[in-house]
Every structure is written in C-alpha cells, then in structure tokens.
N, C-alpha and C positions, 0 to 999 in steps of 0.2 A: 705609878701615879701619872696621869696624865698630864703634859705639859698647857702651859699657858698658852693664848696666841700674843702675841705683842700688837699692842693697834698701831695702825698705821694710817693715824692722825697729824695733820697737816702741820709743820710749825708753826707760831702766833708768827707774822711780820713785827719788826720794829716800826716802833712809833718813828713818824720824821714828821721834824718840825714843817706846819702849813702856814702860805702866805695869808694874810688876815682878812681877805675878804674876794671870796669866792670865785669863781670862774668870767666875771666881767673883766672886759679890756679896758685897761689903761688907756691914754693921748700917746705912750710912750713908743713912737715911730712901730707901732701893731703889736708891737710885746703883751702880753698876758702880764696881772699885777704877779702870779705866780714865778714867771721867768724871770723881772725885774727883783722881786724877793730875792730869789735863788742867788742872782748874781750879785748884788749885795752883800746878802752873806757871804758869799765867799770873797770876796771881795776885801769885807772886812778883817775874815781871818789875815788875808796875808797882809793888811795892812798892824793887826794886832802883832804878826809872825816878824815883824823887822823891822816891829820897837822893841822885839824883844819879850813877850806878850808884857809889856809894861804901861802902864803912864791910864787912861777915862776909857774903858772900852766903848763907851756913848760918842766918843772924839773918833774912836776908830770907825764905829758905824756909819756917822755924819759924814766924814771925810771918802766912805764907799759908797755912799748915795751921790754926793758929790758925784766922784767918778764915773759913774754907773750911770747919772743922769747927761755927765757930758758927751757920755761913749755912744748913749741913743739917743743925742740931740736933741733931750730936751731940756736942759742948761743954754 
C-alpha cells in the first residue's frame, strides 16, 4: 500500500494582542500608538508582578500609562 505524503503546510501564527487604533502616530515624542501600547503592557505586567499579581488590574494599567507616559515626556 502506498504511503501518504504529509503536507507541509505552514503553522497558523498565534494571535497577539493589537494596539487599538492603527498605524498613525501618536504626539508621544514619535512613538507609534503600537510601541506605546506595547510598553504599557508590559509595563503593567511587572507592575501586576510585584503586587503579587494582586489588588484592580485597571490600577496596574493606569499606574503603567502613568509611567510610560512620563518616560516619553509626555506627562
């Protein structure tokens, strides 16, 4: 009996979360809204990471916008 071929189709990529509104620039010292997103979030994580992930994740994100907005000067 003849064997099968195996296809060798491409894997699907994983979904990654997108910043909410498309490839225009931000005022934020030339940052793309995508780079500021990006660093935000992570941003957030380690802010959620060393409360322990505990306490408003909305408080963690606020407080990495915060941050994020003072590090590119526009706070």
């Amino acid at each position: 009996m003849p064997m099968k071929s195996l296809s060798k189709a491409k894997p699907k990529a994983l979904a990654v979360p997108r910043a909410p509104s498309g490839k225009s620039k931000s005022p934020v010292a030339g940052e793309s809204r995508e780079v500021r997103f990006a660093m935000i979030r992570e941003a957030a994580y380690f802010h959620a990471l060393n409360a322990g992930f505990t306490g408003d994740s909305a408080e963690h994100w606020f407080a990495a916008e915060r941050e994020i907005d003072r590090l590119l000067g526009r706070a």
